[in-house]
C-alpha positions in Angstrom: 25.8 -81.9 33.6 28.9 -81.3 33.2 31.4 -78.5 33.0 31.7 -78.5 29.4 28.1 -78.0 28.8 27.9 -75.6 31.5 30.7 -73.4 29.4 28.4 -73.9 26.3 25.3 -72.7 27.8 26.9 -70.0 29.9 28.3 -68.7 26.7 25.2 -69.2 24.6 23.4 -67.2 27.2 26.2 -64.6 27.8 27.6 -63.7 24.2 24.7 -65.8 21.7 22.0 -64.4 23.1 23.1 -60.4 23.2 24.2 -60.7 19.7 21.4 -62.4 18.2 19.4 -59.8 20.0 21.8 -56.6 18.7 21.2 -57.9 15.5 17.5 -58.3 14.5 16.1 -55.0 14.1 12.7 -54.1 13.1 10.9 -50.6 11.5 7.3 -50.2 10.9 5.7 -49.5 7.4 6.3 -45.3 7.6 10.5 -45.9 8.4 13.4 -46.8 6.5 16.8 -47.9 7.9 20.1 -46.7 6.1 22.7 -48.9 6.9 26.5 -48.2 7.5 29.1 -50.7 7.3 32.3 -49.5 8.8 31.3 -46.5 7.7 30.7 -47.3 3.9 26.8 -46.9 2.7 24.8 -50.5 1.9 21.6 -49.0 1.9 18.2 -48.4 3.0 16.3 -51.5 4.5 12.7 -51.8 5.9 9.9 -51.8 6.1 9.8 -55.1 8.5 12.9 -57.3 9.8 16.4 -56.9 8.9 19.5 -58.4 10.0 23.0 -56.4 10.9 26.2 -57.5 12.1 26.6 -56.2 15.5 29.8 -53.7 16.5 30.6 -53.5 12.7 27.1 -52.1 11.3 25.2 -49.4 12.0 21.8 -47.7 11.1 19.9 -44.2 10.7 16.3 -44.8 11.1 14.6 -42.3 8.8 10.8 -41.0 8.8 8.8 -40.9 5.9 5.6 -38.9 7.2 4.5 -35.7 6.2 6.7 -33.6 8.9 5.6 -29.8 10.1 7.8 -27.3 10.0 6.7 -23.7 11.8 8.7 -21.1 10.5 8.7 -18.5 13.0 7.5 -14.3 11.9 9.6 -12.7 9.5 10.0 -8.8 9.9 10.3 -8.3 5.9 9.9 -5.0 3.9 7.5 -5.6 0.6 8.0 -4.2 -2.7 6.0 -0.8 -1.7 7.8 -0.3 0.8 5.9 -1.3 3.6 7.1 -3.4 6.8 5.0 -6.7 7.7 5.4 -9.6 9.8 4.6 -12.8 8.1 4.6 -16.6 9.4 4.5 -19.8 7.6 4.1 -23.4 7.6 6.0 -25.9 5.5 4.8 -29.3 5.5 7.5 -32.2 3.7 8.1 -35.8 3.3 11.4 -37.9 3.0 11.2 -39.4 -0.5 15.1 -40.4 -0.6 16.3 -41.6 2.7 19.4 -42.0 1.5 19.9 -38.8 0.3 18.1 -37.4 2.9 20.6 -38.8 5.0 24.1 -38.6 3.5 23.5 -35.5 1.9 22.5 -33.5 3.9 23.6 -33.4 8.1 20.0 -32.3 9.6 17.7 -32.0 7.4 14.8 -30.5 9.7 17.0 -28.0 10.5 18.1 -27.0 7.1 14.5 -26.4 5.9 13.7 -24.7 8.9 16.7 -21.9 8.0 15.6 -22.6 4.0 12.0 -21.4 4.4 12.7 -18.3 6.4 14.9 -17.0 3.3 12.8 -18.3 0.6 10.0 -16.1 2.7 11.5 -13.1 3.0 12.6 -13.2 -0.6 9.6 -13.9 -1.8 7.6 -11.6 0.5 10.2 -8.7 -0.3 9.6 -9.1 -4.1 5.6 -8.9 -3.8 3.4 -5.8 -3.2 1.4 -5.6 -0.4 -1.8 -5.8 -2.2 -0.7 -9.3 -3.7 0.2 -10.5 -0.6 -3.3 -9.8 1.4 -5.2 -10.9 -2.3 -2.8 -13.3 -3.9 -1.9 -15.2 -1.3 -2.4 -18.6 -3.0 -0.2 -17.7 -5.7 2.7 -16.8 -3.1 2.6 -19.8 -1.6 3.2 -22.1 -4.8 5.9 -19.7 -5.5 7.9 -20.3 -1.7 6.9 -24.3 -2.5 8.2 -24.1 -6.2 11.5 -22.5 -5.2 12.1 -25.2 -1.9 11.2 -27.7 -4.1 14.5 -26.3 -6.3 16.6 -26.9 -3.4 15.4 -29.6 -1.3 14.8 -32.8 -4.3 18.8 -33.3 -4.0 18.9 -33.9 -0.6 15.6 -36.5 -1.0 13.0 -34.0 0.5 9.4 -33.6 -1.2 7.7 -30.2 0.1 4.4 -31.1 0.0 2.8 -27.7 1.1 3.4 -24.2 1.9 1.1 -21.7 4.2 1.4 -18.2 4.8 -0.4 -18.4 8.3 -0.7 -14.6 9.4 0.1 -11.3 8.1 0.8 -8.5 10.2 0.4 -4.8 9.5 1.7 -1.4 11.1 -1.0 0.4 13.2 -0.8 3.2 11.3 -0.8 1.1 8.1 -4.5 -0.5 9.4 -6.2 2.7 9.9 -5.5 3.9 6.6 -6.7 1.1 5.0 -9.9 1.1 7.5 -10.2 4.9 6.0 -9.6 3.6 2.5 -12.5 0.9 2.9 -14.4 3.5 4.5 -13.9 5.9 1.9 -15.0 3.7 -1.0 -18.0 2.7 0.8 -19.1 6.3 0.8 -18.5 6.4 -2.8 -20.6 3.6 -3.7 -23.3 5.1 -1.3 -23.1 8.2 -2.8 -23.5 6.3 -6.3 -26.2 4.6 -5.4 -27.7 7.6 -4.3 -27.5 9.5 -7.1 -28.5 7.0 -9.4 -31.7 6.7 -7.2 -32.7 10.4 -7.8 -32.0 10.4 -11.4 -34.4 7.5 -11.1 -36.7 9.3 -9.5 -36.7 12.4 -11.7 -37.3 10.6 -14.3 -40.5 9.0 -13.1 -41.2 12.6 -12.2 -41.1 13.6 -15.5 -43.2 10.9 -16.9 -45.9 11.6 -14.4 -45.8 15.1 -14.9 -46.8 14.3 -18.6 -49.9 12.7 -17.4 -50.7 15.0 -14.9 -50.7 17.8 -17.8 -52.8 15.4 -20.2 -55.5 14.9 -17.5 -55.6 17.6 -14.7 -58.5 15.5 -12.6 -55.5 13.3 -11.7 -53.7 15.7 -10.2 -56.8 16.7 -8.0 -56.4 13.1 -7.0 -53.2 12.8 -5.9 -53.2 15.6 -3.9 -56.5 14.3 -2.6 -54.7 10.8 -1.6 -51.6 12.6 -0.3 -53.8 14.6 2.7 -55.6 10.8 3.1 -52.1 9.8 4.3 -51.1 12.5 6.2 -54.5 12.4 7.8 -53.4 8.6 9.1 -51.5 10.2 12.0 -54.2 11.2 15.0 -51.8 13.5 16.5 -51.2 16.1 13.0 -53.6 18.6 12.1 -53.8 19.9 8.4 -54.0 23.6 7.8 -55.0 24.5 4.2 -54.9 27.9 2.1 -57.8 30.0 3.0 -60.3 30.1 0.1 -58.0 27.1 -2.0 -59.3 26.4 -5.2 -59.4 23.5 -7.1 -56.2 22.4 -8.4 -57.1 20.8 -11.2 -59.6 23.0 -12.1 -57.0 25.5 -12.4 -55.0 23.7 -14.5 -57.3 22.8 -16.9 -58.2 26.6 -17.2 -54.8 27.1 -18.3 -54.5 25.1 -20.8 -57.6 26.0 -22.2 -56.0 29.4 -22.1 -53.2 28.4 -24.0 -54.8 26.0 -26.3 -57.1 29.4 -27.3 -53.8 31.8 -27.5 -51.9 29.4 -29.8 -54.9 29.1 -32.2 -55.2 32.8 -32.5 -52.0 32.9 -32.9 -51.8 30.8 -35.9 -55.0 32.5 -37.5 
C-alpha cells in the first residue's frame, strides 16, 4: 500500500467519516426538525431521516406531545370581593413547529406567564359562588381566551384545570354556618310538615271516634296493652274510672235529644 492510498483512507476516515456522520440526522414519529440554513428558514423535516449540510445548517428539534404546564397558586380577589388562592393546569400541543419556533423565543415559558394572567383575570371577573359551582364553565373560558393568543405562535391548548381553590378561615366557617343553617331549615320544614300531617290524621280519626264511641274504648284499651309491654312500669288509673266510651255515647244521646227539642 502505498502512500497515496494511505492519504485517501486517512482522509476518508478523518474528514468523510465525521461529516457523513454530522449530517444524517434522525427524529422519531412525535418530533419535527426546523431547519436553518445560514440562518434563513427551509423548514420543518421529520418524522424519520433527513440529510443537512454540516457547519452551514442547523436544526431545532421540536415536540409534538401533549406538554403539562403547572401554573403555580394565584392570590386573586373575585368579583365579591373575596380573596382566594387558585391553581391550574394547562395541558398543549405544538401544531406549528415552525411557528412555534420562529415566533415565539420559549414557548413553555410564555404560556406558563400566559396562564397565570388569563387566571387571575378570569378568576377576578367571576363570583365566588360560580367559581366553587361553575367550575367547568371557567375553565373553557381560561382555554377559549389562550387559545386567542397561543394559535399564532403554533400552540393548540388542549385543556384547562382549576386544580384547588383555597378559601380564608374565616370565609370556611361562615359557609360551614351557612350549610349548617339551611340544614336546620329544612329540618324544621320537614318537621312541620310532619305535624300538619299528623293533625290531620287526628282530625279524621276524631270523626270516627265521635261516629262510634266503642272505638275509642278500644284504643285506649290497646294503648295500656302497650304500655303494659314494659315489666318494669306499673299503671295507676283514676279511682272509680268509667267507661270512656260509655260516656261518650251518653253525650251524644244528650245532644242528639236537646237539638230535637229544640227544633219542636
Amino acid at each position: 500500500m502505498n502512500i497515496f492510498e494511505l492519504t485517501i483512507i486517512f482522509v476518508f476516515v478523518v474528514i468523510v467519516l465525521p461529516l457523513l456522520a454530522a449530517s444524517i440526522k434522525i427524529v422519531r414519529e412525535y418530533e419535527r426538525a426546523v431547519i436553518f440554513r445560514l440562518g434563513r428558514l427551509l423548514g420543518a423535516k421529520g418524522p424519520g431521516l433527513f440529510f443537512i449540510i454540516p457547519f452551514v445548517d442547523n436544526f431545532i428539534r421540536i415536540d409534538l406531545r401533549v406538554v403539562t404546564v403547572d401554573v403555580p397558586k394565584q392570590d386573586i380577589i373575585t368579583k365579591d370581593n373575596v380573596s382566594v388562592s387558585v391553581d391550574a393546569v394547562i395541558y398543549y400541543r405544538v401544531v406549528d413547529p415552525v411557528a412555534a419556533v420562529v415566533k415565539v423565543a420559549n414557548y413553555n415559558y410564555a404560556i406558563t406567564m400566559l396562564g397565570q394572567t388569563v387566571l387571575r383575570d378570569v378568576v377576578g371577573q367571576a363570583e365566588l359562588d360560580d367559581l366553587l359551582q361553575r367550575r367547568e364553565d371557567i375553565n373553557k373560558k381560561i382555554q377559549a381566551m389562550l387559545d386567542e393568543v397561543t394559535m399564532p405562535w403554533g400552540i393548540k391548548v388542549v385543556s384547562v384545570t382549576i386544580k384547588s381553590v383555597e378559601l380564608p378561615e374565616n370565609m370556611t366557617r361562615a359557609m360551614a354556618k351557612q350549610a349548617e343553617a339551611e340544614r336546620w331549615r329544612r329540618a324544621r320544614i320537614i318537621e312541620a310538615e310532619g305535624e300538619r300531617q299528623a293533625a290531620a290524621k287526628l282530625g279524621e280519626a276524631a270523626l270516627i271516634y265521635e261516629q262510634h264511641p266503642a272505638a275509642m274504648r278500644l284504643r285506649e284499651l290497646q294503648t295500656l296493652v302497650e304500655v303494659a309491654r314494659e315489666k318494669s312500669l306499673v299503671i295507676v288509673t283514676e279511682q272509680g274510672a268509667v267507661n270512656i266510651g260509655s260516656t261518650a255515647a251518653v253525650a251524644k244521646a244528650i245532644n242528639d235529644r236537646a237539638r230535637k227539642q229544640g227544633r219542636e
